[in-house]
C-alpha positions as CSV (number, residue, x, y, z in Angstrom):
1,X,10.0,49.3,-19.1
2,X,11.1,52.6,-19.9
3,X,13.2,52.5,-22.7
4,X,16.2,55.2,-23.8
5,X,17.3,55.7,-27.7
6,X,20.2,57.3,-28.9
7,X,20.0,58.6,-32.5
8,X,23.2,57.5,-34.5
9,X,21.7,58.7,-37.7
10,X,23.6,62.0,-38.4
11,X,26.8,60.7,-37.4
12,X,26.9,56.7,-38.2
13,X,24.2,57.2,-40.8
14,X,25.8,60.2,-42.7
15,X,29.2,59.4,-42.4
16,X,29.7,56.9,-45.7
17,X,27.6,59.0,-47.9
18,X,29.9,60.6,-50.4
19,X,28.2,63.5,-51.6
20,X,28.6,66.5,-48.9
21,X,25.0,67.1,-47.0
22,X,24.6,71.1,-46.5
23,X,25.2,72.0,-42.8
24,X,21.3,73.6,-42.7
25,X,20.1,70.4,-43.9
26,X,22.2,68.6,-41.3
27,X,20.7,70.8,-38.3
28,X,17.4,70.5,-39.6
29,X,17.3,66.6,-39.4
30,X,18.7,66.7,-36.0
31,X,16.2,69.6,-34.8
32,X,13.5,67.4,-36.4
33,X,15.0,64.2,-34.2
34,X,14.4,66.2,-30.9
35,X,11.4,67.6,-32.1
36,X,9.9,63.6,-31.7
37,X,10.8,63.1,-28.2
38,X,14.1,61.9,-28.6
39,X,16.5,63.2,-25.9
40,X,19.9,61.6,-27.0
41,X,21.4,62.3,-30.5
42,X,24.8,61.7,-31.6
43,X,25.2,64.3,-33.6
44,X,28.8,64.1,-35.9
45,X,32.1,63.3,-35.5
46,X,35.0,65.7,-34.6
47,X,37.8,63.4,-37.0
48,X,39.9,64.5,-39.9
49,X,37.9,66.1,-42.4
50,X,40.8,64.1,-44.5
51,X,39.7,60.9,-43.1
52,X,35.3,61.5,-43.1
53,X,35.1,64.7,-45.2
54,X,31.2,64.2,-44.4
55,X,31.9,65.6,-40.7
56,X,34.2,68.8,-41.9
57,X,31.2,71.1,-40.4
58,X,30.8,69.0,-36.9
59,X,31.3,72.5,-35.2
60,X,28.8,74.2,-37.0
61,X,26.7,71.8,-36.9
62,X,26.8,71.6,-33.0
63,X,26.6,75.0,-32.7
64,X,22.9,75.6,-34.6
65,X,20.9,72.9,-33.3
66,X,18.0,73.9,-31.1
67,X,18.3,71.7,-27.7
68,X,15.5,71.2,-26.0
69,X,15.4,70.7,-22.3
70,X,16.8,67.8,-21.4
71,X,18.6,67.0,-24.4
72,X,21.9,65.6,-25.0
73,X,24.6,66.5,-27.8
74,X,26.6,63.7,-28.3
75,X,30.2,63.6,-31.0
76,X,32.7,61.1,-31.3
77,X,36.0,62.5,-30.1
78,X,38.3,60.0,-31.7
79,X,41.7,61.8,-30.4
80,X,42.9,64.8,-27.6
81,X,42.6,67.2,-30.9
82,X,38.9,66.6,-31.7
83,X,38.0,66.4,-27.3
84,X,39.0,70.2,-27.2
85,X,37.3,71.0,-30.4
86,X,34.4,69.0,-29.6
87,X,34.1,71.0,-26.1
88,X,34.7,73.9,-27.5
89,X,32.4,73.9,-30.0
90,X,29.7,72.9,-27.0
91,X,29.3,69.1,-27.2
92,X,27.4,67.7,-24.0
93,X,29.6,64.0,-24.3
94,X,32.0,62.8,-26.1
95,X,32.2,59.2,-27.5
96,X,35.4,57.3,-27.8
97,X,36.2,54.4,-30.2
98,X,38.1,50.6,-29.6
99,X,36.9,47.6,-31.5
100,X,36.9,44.2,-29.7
101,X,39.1,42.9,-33.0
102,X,42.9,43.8,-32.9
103,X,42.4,43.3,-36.5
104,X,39.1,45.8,-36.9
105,X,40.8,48.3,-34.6
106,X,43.8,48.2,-37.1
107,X,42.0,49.2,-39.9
108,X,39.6,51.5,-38.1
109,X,41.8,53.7,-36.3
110,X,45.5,52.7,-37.1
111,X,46.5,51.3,-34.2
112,X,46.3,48.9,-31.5
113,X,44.0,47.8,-29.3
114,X,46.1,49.0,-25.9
115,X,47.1,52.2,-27.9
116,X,43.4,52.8,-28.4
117,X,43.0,52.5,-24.3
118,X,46.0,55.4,-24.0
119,X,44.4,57.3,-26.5
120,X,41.0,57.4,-24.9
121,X,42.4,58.0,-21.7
122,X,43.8,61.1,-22.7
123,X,40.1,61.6,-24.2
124,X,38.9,61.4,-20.7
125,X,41.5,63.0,-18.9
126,X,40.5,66.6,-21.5
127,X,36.7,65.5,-20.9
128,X,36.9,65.2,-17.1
129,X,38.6,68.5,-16.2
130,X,35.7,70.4,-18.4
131,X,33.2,67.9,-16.2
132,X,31.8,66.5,-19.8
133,X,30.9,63.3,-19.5
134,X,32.4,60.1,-21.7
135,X,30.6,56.8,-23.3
136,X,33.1,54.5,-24.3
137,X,32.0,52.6,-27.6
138,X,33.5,49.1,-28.7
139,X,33.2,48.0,-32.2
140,X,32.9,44.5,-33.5
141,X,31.9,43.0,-30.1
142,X,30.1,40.1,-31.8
143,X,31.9,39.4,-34.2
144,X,34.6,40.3,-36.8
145,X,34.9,40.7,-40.9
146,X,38.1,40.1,-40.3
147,X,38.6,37.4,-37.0
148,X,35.0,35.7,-36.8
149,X,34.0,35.8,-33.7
150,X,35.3,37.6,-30.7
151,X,36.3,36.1,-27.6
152,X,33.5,37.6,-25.0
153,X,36.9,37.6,-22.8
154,X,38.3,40.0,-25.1
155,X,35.2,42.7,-24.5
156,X,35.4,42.2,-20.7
157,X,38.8,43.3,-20.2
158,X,38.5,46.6,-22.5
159,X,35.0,47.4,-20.2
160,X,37.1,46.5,-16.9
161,X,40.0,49.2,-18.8
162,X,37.3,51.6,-19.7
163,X,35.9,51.2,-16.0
164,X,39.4,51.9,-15.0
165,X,39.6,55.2,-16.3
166,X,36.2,56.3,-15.4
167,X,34.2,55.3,-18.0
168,X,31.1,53.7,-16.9
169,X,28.5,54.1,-19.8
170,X,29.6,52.0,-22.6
171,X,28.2,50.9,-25.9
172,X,28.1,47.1,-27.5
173,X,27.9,47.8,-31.1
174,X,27.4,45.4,-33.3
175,X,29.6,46.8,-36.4
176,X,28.5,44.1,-39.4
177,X,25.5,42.6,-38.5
178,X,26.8,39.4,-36.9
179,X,25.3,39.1,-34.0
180,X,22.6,36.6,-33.1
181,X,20.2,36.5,-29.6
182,X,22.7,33.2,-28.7
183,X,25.5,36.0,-29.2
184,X,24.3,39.0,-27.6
185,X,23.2,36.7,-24.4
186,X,26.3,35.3,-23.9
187,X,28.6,38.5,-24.4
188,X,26.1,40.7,-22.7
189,X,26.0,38.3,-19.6
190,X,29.8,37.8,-19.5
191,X,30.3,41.5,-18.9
192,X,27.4,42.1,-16.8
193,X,29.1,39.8,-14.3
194,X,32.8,40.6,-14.8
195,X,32.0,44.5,-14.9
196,X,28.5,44.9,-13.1
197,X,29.2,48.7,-12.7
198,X,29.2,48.9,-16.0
199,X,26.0,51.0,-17.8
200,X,25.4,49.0,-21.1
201,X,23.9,50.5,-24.4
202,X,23.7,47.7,-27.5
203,X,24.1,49.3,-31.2
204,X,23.3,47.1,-33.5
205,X,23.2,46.3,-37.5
206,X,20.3,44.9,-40.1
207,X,22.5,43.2,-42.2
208,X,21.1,39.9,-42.0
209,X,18.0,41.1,-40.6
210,X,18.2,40.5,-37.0
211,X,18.1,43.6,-35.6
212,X,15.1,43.9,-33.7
213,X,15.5,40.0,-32.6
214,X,18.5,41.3,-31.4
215,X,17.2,44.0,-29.3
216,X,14.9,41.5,-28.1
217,X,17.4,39.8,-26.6
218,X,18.6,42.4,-25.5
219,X,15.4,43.4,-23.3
220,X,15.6,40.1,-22.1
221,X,18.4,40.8,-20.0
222,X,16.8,44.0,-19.0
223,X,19.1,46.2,-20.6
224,X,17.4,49.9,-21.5
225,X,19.5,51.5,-24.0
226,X,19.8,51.0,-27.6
227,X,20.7,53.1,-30.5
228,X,19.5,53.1,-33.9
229,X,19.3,55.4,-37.1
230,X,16.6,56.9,-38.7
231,X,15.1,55.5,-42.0
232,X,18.4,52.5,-41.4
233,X,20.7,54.6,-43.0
234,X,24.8,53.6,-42.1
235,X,27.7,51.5,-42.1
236,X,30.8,51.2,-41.2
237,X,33.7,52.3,-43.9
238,X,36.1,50.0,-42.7
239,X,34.0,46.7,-42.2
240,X,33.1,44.8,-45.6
241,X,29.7,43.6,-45.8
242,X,28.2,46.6,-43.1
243,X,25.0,47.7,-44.1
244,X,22.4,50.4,-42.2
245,X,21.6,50.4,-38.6
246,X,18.7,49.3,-36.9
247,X,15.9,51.9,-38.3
248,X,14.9,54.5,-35.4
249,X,11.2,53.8,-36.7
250,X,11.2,50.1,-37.0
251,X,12.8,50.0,-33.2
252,X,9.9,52.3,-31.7
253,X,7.2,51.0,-33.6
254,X,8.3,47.6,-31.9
255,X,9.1,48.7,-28.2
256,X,5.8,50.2,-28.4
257,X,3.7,47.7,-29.4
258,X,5.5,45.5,-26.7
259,X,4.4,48.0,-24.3
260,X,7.5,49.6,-23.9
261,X,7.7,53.4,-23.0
262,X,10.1,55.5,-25.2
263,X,9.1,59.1,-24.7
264,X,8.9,59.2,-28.6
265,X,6.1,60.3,-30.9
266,X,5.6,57.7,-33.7
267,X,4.4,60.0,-36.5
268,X,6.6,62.5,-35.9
269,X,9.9,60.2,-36.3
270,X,8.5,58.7,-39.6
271,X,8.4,62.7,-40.7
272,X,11.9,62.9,-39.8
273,X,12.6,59.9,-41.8
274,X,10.7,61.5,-44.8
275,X,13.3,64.2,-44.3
276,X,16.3,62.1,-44.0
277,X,14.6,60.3,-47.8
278,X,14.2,63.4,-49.1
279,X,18.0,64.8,-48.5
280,X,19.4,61.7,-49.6
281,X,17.7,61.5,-52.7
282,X,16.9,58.0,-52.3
283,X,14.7,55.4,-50.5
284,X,15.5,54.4,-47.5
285,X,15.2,51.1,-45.8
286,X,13.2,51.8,-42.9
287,X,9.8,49.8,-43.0
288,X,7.4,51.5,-41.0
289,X,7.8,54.6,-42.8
290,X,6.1,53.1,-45.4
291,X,3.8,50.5,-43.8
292,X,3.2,52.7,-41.2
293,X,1.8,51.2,-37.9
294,X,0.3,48.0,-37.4
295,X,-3.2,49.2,-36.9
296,X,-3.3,51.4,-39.9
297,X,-6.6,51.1,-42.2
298,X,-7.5,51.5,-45.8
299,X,-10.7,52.7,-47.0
300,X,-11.9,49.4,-48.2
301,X,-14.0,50.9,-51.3
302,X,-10.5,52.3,-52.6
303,X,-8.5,48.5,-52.2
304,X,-8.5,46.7,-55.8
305,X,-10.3,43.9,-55.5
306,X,-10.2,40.1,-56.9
307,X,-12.5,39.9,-60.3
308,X,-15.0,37.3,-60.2
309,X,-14.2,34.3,-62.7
């Protein structure tokens, strides 16, 4: 099955981090990102630089990547504001926010759930007439910090609303790391058959480590979009307990070695993650950057060996 990934990294990953990233070193990572075969990368945010002073340079930042052909530029738009300075600033789609909890979507973006509907309409409508195209992405769809589970009811009728306004390509994301294969079955079924129009991409969270057996779940159900993070950076900022996404690296290795097709060179993504360790100043949590394949081999005359007795 062929198999498309959306890098989250340099917005979801780089949002929480506190110190301020250089714009150059920004571009470079998501230059780098391309440069593996990757065709989708969401690329920053266009919000307050108040709220996520991380993203204060999304416009430069679009603005000095290298696109290769074929490749798509996406930034959250959170508001009608940051659509026009998102298009401006030459974004090829714009993401828009609503979390499945009323509670979530409180804390996340001040408001409720139906006011998040109006707002992303009026997200659209700016998109539309510049013939930019929109992914609608709902937060906490398998659970809530806050609520505990989420009522798969409750994600159907925003991805009917979202349907409603045009949006057709729309992201599950897993915000906290709660879902579990038994989760992502159910709520993935319930809105394939509610809203079959509906193009589905799943996002989901390590926290608990079932990330990848949650994208095998995932390709149970024949669904061919997923987006991760290189080296597992991330987190939400407004969901206690949130830890990294699912590691770019960690996803391939797997979708490869299950015979999947992902258009993405290997080595050249744990590079990028090198890159990404490098800028942060830190290790990172990604496991195949430092295990590297499955069939790597050692020179056997350079492993330690056990001392006779």
């Amino acid at each position: 099955m062929q198999i498309k990934i959306t890098e989250v990294g340099p917005r979801d990953g780089l949002q929480i981090e506190r110190s301020f990233i250089p714009t150059a070193r920004k571009v470079q990572l998501i230059d780098a990102l391309f440069h593996t075969g990757i065709r989708s990368v969401e690329a920053t945010s266009f919000v307050s630089p108040t709220a996520v002073p991380q993203m204060a340079d999304a416009a430069d930042v679009v603005q000095r990547i290298s696109r290769p052909e074929g490749s798509v530029v996406s930034v959250l738009a959170p508001n009608v504001r940051g659509a026009h300075d998102a298009i401006r600033a030459g974004a090829d789609e714009l993401v828009a926010f609503v979390s499945a909890s009323a509670t979530h979507n409180r804390k996340n973006l001040n408001r409720s759930i139906a006011d998040s509907l109006i707002n992303i309409e009026a997200v659209a409508d700016v998109a539309f007439q510049h013939r930019i195209p929109v992914r609608g992405a709902i937060s906490t769809v398998f659970g809530c910090p806050f609520e505990g589970d989420v009522d798969a009811s409750s994600v159907v009728g925003i991805v009917h609303a979202l349907s409603r306004i045009g949006i057709r390509h729309v992201t599950l994301a897993d915000t906290t790391g709660m879902a579990t294969p038994a989760v992502v079955r159910a709520v993935c079924a319930s809105v394939r058959n509610a809203v079959p129009e509906a193009r589905l991409s799943l996002h989901f969270h390590n926290t608990r480590g079932l990330g990848l057996v949650n994208v095998a779940a995932g390709l149970e159900l024949e669904i061919e979009e997923y987006e991760s993070s290189v080296g597992g950076v991330g987190g939400c900022p407004f969901a206690p307990g949130a830890t990294g996404n699912v590691c770019t690296e960690d996803l391939v290795h797997y979708l490869h070695e299950e015979g999947h097709d992902t258009g993405i060179d290997l080595d050249s993504l744990v590079r990028a993650a090198w890159l990404l360790e490098e800028t942060l100043g830190r290790p990172l949590p990604g496991q195949v950057m430092r295990a590297g394949k499955r069939l790597r081999l050692y020179d056997a005359e350079a492993a330690p060996a056990a001392t006779a007795r």
